[in-house]
DSSP file (Angstrom, degrees, kcal/mol; ACC not computed):
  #  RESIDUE AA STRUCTURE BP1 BP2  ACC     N-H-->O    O-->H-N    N-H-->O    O-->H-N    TCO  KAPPA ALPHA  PHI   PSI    X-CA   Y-CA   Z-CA
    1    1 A X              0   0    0      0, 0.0     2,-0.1     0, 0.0     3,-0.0   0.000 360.0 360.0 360.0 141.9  -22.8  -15.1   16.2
    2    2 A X        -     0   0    0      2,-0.1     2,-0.5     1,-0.1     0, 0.0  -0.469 360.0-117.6 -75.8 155.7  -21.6  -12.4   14.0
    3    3 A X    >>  -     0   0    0      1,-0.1     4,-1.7    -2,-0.1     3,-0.9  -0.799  27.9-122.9 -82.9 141.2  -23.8   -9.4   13.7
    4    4 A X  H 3> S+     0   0    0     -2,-0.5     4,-1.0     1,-0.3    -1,-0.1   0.408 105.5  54.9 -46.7 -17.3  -24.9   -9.0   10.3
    5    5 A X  H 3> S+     0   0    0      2,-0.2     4,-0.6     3,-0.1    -1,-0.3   0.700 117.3  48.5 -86.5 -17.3  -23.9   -5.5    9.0
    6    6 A X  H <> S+     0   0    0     -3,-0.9     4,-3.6     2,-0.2     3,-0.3   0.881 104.9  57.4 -58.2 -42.0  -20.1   -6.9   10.2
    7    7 A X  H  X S+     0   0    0     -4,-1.7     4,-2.0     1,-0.3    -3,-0.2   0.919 112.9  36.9 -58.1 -46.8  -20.7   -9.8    8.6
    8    8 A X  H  X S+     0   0    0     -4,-1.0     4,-1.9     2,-0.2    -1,-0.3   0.580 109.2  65.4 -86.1   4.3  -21.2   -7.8    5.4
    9    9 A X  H  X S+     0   0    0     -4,-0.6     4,-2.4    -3,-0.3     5,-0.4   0.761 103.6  40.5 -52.3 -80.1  -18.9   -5.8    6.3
   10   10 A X  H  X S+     0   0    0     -4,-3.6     4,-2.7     2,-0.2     5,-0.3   0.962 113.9  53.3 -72.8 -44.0  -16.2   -8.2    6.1
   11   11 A X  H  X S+     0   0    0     -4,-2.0     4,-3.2     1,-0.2     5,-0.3   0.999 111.1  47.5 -48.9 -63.5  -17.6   -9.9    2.9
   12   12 A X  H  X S+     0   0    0     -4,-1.9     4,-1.6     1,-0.2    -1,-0.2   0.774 118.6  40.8 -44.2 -41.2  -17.6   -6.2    1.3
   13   13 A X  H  X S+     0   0    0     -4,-2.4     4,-2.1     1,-0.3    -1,-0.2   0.879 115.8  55.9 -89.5 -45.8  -13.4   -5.6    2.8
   14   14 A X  H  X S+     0   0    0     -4,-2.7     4,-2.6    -5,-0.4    -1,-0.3   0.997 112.5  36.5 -55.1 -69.9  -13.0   -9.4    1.6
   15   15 A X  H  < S+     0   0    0     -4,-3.2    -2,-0.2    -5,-0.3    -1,-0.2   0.815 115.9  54.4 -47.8 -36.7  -14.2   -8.6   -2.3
   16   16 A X  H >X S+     0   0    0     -4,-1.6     3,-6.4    -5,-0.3     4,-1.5   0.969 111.9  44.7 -62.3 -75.5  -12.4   -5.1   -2.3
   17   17 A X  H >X S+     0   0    0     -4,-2.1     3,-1.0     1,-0.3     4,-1.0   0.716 113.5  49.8 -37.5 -60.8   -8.9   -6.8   -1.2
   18   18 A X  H 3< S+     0   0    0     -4,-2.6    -1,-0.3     1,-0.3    -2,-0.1   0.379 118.4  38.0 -79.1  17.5   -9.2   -9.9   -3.8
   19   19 A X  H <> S+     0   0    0     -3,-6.4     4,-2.2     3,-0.1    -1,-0.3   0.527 108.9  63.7-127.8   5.4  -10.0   -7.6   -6.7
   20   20 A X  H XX S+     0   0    0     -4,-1.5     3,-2.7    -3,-1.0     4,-1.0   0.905 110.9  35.3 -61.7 -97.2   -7.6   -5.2   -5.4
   21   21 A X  H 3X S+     0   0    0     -4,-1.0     4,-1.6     1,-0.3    -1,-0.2   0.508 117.2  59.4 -44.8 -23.8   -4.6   -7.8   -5.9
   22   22 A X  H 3> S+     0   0    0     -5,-0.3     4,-2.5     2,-0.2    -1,-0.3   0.965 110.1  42.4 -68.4 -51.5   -6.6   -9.1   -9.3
   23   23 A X  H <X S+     0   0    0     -3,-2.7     4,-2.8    -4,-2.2    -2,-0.2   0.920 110.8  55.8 -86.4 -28.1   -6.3   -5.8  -10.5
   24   24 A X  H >< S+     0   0    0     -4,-1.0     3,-1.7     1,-0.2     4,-0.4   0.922 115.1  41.5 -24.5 -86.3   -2.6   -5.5   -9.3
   25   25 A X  H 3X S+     0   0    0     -4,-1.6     4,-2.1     1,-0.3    -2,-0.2   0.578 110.5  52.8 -41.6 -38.1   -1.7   -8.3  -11.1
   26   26 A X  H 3X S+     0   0    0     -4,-2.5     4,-4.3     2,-0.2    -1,-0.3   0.945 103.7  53.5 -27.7 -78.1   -3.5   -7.5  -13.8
   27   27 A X  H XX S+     0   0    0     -4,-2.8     3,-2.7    -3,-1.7     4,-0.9   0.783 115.6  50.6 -49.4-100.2   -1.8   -3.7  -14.2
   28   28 A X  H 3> S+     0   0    0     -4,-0.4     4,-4.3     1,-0.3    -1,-0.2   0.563 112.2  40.4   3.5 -65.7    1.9   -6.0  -14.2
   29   29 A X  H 3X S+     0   0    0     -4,-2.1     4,-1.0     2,-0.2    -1,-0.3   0.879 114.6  49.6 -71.9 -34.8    1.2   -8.3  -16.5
   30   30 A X  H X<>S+     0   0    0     -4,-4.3     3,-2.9    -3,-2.7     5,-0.8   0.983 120.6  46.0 -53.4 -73.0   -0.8   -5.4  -19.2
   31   31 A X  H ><5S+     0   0    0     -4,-0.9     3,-1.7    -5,-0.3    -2,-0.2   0.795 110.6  51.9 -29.3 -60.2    2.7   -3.3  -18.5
   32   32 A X  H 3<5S+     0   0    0     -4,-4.3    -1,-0.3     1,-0.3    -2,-0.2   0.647 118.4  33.0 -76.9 -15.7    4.9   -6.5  -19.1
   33   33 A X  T <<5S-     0   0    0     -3,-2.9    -1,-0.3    -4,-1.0    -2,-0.2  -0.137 115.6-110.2-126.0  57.4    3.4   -7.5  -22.7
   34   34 A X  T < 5S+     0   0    0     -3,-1.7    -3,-0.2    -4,-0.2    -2,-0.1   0.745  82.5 124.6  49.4  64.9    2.8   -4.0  -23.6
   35   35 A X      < +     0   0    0     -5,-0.8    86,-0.7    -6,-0.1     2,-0.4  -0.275  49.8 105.6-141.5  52.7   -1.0   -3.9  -23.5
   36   36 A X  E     -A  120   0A   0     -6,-0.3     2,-0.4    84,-0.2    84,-0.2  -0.985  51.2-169.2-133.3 102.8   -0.8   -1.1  -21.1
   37   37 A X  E     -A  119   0A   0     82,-2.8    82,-1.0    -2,-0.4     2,-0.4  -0.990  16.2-161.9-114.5 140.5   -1.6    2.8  -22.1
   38   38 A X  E     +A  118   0A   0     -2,-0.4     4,-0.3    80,-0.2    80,-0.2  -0.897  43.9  32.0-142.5 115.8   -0.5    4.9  -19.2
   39   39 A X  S  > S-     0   0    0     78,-1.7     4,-1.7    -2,-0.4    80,-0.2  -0.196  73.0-101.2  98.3 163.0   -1.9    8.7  -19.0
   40   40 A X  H  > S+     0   0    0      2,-0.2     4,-2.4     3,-0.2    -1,-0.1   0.878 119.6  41.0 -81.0 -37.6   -4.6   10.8  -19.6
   41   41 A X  H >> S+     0   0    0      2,-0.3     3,-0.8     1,-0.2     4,-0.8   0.984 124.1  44.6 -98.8 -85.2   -3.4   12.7  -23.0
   42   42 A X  H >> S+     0   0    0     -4,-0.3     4,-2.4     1,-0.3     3,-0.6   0.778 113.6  51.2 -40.8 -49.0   -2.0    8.9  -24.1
   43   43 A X  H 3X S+     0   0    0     -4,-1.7     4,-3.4    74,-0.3    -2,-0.3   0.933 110.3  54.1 -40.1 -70.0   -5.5    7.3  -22.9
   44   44 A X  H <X S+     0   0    0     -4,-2.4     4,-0.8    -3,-0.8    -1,-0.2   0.630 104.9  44.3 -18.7 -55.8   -7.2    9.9  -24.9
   45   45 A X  H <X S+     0   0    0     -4,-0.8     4,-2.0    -3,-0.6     5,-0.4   0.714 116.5  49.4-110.1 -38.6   -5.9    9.5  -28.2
   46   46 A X  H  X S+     0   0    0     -4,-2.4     4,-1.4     1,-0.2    -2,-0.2   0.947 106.1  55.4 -69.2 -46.5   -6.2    5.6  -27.9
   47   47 A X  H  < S+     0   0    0     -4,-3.4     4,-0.3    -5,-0.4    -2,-0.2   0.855 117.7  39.7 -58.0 -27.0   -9.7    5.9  -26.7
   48   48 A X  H  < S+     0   0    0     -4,-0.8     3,-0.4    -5,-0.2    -1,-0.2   0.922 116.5  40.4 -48.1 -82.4  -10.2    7.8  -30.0
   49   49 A X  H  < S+     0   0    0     -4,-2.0    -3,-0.2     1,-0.2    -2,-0.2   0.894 143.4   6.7 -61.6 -43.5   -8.1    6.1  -32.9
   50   50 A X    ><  +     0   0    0     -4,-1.4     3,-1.3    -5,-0.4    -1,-0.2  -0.570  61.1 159.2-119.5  66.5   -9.4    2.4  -31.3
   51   51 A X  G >  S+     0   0    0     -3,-0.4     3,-1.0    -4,-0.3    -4,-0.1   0.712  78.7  61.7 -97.1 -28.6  -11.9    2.8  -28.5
   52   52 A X  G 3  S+     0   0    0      1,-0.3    -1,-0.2    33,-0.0    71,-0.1   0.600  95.0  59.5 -85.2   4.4  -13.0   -1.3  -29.4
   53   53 A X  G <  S+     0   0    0     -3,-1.3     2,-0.7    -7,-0.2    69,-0.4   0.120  89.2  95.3-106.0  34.9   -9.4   -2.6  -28.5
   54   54 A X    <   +     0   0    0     -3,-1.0    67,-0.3    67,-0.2    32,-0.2  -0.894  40.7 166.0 -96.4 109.1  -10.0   -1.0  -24.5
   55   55 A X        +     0   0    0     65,-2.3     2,-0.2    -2,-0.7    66,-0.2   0.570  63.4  17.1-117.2   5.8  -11.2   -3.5  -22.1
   56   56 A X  E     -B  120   0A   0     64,-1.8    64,-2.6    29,-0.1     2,-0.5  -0.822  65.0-157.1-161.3 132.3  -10.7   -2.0  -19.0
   57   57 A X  E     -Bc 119  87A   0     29,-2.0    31,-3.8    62,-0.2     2,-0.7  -0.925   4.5-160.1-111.7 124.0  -10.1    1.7  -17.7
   58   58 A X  E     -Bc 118  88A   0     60,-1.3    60,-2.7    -2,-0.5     2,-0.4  -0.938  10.2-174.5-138.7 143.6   -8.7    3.0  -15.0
   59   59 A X  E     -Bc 117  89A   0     29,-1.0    31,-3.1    -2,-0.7     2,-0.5  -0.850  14.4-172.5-137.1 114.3   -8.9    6.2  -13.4
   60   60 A X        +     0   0    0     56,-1.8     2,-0.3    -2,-0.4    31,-0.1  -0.856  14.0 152.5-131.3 125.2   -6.4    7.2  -10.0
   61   61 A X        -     0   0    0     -2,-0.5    31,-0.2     1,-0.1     3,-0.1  -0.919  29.1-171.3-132.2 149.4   -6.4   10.0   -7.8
   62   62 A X  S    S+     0   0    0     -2,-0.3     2,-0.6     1,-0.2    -1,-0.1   0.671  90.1  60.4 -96.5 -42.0   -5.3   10.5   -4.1
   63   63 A X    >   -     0   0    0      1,-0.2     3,-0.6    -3,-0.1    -1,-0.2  -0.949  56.3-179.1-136.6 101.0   -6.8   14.0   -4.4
   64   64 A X  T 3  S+     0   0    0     -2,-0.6     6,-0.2     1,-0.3    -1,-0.2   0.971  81.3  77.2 -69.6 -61.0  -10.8   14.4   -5.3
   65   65 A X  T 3   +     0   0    0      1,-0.1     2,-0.3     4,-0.1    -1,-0.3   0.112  59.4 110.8 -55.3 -16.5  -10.0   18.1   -5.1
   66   66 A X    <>  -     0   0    0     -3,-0.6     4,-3.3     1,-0.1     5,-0.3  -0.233  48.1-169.5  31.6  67.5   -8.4   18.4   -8.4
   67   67 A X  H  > S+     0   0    0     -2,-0.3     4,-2.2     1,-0.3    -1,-0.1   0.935  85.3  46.2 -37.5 -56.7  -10.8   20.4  -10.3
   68   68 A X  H  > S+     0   0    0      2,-0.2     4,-2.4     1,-0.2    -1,-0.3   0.867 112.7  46.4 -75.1 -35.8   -9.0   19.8  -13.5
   69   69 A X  H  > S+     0   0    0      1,-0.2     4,-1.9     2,-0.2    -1,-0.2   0.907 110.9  63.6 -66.3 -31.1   -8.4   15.8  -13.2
   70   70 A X  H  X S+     0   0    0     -4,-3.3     4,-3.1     1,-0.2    -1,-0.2   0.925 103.5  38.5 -36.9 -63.3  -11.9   15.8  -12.2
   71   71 A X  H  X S+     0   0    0     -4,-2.2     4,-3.1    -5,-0.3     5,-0.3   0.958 115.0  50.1 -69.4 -42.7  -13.3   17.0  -15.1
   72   72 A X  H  X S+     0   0    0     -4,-2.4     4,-2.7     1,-0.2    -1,-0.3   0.911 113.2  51.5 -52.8 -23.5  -11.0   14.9  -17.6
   73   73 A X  H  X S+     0   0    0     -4,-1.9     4,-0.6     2,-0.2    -2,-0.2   0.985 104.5  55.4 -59.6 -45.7  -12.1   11.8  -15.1
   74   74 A X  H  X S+     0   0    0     -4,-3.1     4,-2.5     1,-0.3     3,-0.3   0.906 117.8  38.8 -62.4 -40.4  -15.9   13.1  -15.9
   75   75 A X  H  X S+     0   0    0     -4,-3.1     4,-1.5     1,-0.3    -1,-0.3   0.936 112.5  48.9 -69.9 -36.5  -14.8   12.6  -20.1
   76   76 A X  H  X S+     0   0    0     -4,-2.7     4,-2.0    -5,-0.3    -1,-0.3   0.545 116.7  46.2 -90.0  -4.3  -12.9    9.8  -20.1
   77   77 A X  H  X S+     0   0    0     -4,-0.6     4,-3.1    -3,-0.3    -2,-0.2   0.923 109.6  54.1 -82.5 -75.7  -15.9    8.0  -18.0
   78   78 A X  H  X S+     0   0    0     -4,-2.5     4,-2.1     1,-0.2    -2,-0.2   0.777 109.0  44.5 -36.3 -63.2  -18.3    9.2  -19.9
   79   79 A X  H  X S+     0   0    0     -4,-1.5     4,-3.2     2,-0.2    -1,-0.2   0.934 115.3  49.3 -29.2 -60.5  -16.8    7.8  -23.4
   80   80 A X  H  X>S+     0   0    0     -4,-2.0     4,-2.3     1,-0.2     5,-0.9   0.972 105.0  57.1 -61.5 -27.6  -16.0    4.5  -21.9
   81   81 A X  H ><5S+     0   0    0     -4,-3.1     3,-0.8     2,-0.2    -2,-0.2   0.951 112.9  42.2 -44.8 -48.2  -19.4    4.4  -20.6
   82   82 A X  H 3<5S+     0   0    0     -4,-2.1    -1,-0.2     1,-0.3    -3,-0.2   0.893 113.6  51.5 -52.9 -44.5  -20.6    4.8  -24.3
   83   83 A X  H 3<5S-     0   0    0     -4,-3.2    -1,-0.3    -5,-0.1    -2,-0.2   0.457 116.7-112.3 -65.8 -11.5  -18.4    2.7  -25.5
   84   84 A X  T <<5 +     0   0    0     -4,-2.3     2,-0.6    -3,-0.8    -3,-0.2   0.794  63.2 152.5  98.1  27.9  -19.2   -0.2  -23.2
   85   85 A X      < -     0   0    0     -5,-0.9    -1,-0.2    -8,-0.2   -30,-0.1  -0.684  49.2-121.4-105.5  97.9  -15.9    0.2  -21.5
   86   86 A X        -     0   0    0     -2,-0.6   -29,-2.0   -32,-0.2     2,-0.5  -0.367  29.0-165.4 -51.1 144.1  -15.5   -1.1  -17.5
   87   87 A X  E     -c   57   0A   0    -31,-0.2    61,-0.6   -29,-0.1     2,-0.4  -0.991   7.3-175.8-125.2 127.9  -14.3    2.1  -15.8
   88   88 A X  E     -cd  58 148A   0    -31,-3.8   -29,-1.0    -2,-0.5     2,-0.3  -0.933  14.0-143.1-137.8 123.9  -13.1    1.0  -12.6
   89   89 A X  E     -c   59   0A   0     59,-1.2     2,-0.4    -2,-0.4    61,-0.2  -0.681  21.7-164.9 -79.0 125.7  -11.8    4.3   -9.8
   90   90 A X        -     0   0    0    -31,-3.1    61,-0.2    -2,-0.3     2,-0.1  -0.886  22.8-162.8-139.8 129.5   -8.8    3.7   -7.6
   91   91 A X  B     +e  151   0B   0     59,-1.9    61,-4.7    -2,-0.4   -29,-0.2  -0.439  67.0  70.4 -76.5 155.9   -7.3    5.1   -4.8
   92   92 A X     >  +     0   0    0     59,-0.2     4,-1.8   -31,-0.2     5,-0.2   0.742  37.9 161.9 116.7  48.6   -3.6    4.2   -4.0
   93   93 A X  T  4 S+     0   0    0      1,-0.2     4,-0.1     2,-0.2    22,-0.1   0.253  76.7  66.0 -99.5  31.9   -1.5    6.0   -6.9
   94   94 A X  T  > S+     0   0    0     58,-0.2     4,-1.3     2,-0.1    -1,-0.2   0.664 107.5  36.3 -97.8 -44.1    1.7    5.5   -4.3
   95   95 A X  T  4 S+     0   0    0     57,-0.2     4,-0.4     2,-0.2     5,-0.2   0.882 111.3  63.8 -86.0 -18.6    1.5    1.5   -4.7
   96   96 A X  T >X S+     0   0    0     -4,-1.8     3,-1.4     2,-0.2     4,-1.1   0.806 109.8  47.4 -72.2 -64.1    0.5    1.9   -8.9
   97   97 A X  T 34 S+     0   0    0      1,-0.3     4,-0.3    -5,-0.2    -2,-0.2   0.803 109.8  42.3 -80.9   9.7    3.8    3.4   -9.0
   98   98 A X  T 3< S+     0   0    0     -4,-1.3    -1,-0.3    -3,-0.2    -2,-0.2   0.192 119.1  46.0-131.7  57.3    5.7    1.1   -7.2
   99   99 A X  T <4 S+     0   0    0     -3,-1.4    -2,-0.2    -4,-0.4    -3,-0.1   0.283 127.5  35.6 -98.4 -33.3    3.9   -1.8   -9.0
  100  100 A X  S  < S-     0   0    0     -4,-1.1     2,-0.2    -5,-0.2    -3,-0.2   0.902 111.8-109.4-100.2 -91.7    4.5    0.4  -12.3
  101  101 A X        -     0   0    0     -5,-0.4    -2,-0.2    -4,-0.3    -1,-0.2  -0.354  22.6-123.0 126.0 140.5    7.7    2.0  -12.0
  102  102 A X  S    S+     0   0    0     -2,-0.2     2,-0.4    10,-0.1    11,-0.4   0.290  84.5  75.0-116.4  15.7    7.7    5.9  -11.4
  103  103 A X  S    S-     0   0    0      9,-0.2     2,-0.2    -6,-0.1     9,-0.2  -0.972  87.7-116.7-126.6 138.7    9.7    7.1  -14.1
  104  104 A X    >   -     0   0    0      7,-1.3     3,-1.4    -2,-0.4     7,-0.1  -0.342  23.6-155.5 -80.8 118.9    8.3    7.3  -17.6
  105  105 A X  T 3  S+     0   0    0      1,-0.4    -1,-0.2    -2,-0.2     0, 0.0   0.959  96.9  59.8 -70.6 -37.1   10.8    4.4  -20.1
  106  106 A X  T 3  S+     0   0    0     -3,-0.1    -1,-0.4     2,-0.1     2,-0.3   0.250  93.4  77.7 -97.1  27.0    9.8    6.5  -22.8
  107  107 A X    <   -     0   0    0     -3,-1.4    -4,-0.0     2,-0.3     4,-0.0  -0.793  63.7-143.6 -86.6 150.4   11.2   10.0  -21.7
  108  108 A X  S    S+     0   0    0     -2,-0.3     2,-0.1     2,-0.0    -2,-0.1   0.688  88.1  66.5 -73.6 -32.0   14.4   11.5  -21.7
  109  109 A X  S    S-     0   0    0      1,-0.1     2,-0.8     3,-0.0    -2,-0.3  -0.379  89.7-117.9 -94.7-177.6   13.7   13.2  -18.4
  110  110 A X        +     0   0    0     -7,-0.1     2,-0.3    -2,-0.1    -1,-0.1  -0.767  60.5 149.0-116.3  69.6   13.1   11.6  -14.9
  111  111 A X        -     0   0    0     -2,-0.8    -7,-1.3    -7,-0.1     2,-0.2  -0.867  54.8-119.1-111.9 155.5    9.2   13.1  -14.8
  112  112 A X        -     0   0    0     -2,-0.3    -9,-0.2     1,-0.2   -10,-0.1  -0.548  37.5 -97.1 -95.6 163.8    7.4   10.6  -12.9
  113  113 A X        -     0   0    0    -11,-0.4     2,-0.6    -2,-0.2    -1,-0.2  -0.139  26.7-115.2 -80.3-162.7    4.7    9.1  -15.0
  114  114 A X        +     0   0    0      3,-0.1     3,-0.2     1,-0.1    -1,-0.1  -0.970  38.7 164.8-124.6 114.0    1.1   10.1  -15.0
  115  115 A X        +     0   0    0     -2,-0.6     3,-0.2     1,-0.2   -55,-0.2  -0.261  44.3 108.8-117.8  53.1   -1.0    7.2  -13.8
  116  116 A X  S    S+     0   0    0      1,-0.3   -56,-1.8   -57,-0.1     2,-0.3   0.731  87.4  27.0 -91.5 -20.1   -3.9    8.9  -13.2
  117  117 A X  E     + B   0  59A   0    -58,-0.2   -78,-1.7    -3,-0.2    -1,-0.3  -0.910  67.1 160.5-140.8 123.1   -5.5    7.1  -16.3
  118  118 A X  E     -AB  38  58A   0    -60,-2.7   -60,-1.3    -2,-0.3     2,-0.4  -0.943  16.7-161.3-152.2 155.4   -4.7    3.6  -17.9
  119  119 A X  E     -AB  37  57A   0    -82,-1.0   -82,-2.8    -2,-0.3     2,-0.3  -0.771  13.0-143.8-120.7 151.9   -6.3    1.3  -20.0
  120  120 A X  E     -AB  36  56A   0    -64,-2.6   -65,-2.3    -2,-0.4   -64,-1.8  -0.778  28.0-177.1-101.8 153.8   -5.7   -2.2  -20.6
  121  121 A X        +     0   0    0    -86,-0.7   -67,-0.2    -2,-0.3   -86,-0.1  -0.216  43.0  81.0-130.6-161.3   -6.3   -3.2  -24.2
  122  122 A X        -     0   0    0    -69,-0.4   -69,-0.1    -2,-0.1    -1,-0.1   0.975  45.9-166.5  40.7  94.0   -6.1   -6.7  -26.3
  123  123 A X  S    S+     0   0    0      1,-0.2     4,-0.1   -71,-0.1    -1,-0.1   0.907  78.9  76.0 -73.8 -27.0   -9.6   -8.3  -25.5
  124  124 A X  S    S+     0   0    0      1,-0.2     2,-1.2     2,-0.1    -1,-0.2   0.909  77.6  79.9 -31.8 -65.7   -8.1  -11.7  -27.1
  125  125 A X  S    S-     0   0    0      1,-0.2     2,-3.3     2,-0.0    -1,-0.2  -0.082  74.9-162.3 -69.8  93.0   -6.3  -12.1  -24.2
  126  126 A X        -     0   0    0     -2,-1.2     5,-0.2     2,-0.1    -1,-0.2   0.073  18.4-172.1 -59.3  45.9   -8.8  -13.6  -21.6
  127  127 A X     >  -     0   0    0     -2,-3.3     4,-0.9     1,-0.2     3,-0.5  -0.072  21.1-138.9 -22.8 116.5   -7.0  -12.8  -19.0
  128  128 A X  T  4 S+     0   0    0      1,-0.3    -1,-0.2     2,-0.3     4,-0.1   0.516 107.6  50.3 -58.5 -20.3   -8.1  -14.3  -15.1
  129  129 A X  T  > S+     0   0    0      3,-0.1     4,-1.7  -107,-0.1     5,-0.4   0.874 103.1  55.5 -60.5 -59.5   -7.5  -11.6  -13.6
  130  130 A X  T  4 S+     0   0    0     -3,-0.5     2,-0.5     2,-0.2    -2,-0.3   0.628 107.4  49.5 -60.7 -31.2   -9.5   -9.4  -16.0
  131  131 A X  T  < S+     0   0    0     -4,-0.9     2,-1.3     2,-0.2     0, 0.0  -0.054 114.2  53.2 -59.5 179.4  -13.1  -11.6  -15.6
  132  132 A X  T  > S+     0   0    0     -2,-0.5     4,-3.3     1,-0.2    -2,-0.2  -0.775 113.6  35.6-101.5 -39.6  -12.3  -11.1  -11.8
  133  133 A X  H  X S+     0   0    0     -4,-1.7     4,-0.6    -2,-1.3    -2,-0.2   0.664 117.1  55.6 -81.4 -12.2  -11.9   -7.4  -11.9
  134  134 A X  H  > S+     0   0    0     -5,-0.4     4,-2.6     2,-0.2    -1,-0.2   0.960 105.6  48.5 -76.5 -40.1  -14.4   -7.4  -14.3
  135  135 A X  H  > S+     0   0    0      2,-0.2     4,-1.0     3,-0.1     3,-0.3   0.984 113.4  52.5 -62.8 -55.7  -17.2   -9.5  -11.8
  136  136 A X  H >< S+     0   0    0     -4,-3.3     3,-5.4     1,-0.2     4,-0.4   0.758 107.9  49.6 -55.9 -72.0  -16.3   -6.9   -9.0
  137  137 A X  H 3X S+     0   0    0     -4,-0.6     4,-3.3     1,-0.4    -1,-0.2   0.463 113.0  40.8 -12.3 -61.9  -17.1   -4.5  -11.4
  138  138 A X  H 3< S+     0   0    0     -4,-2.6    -1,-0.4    -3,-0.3    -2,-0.2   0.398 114.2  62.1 -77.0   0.9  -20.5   -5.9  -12.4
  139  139 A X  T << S+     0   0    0     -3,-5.4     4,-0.5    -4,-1.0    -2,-0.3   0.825 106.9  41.5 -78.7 -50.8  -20.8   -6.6   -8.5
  140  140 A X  T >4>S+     0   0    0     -4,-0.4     5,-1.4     1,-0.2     3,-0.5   0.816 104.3  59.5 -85.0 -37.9  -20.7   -3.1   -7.6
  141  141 A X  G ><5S+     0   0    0     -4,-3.3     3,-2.2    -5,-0.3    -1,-0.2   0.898 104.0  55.5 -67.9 -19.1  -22.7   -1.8  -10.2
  142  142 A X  G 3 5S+     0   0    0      1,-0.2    -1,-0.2     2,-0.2    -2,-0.2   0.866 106.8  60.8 -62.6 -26.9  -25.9   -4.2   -8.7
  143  143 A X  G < 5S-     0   0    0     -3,-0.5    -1,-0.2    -4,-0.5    -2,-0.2   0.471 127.7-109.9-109.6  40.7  -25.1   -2.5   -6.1
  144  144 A X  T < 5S+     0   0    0     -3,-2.2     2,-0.7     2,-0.1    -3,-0.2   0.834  70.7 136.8  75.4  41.9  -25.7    0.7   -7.3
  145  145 A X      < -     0   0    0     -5,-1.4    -3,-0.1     1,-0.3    -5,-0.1  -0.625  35.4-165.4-106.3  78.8  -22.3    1.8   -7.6
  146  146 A X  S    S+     0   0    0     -2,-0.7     2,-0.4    -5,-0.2    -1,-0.3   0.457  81.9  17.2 -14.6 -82.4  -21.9    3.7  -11.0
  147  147 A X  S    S-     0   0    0     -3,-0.1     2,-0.3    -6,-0.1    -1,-0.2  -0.796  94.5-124.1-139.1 107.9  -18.8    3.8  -11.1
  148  148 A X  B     -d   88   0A   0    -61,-0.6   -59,-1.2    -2,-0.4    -2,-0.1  -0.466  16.2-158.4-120.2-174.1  -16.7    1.4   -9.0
  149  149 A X        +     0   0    0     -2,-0.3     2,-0.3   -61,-0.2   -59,-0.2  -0.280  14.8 171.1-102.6 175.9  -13.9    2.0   -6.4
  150  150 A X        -     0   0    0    -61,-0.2   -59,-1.9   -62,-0.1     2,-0.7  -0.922  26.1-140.2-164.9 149.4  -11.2   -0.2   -5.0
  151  151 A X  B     -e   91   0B   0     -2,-0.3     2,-0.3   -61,-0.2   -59,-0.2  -0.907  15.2-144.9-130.7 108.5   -8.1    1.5   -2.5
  152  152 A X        -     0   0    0    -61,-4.7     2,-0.4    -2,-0.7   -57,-0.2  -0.606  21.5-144.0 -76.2 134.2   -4.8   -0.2   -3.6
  153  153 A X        -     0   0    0     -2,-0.3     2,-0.2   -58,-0.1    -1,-0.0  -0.739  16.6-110.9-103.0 165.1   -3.1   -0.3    0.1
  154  154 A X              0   0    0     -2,-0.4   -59,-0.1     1,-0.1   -62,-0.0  -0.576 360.0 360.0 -84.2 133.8    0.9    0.3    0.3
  155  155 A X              0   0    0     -2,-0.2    -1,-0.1   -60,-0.0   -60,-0.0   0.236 360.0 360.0-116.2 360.0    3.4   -2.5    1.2
């Protein structure tokens, strides 16, 4: 018989992994019919001009020391919160950019892009993915987890 904190253990590892790959898929598909805003400063200024066409936000860093991403994380959390916006944190910004693509289409230069914040937009589009990242979401917060994580792993 399994011991129970393994048991949950493995459930918890089980739920991160399948909304890890939901939200992959997710992130693809926003990118591929352009309902995808990519960056903090771009993030910003949508969350502004439209804040009701946002249905999911997400905010990634490798490195909690970052003083400065910190604090933009702490604003742009706070807003979606007001706005009623899932905010979902993920570590793993090696596999969002090669899921992504690390160079920015809409620059002249070869700067990689900045995925430390993007939100997927167009609530029409019920996505299946999006209800699944959305349930962990509302999973995590029952379990007291303001704000919750997921660590995209590398292939």
């Amino acid at each position: 018989m399994i011991p129970e904190e393994n048991f949950t253990s493995s459930v918890t590892e089980n739920r991160m992994q399948s909304a890890g790959l939901a939200l992959e898929e997710l992130l693809v598909t926003a990118q591929k019919q352009d309902f995808l805003t990519v960056g903090i400063y771009e993030s910003a200024k949508l969350l502004n001009a439209d804040p009701d066409s946002v249905v999911l936000c997400v905010l990634a860093t490798d490195n909690e020391d970052d003083v400065a991403l910190q604090i933009h994380f702490t604003l742009l959390q706070s807003f979606c919160c007001d706005s009623g916006i899932t905010i979902l944190r993920v570590s793993g910004v090696t596999r969002l950019r090669q899921l992504l693509g690390a160079v920015d289409g809409n620059s002249n230069q070869e700067e990689p892009k900045d995925l430390h914040c993007m939100l997927v937009t167009n609530p029409q589009a019920e996505h299946c993915r999006l209800q699944e990242v959305g349930i962990y979401c509302q999973e995590s917060r029952h379990m007291n987890q303001w704000v919750p994580e997921l660590v995209l792993q590398e292939r």
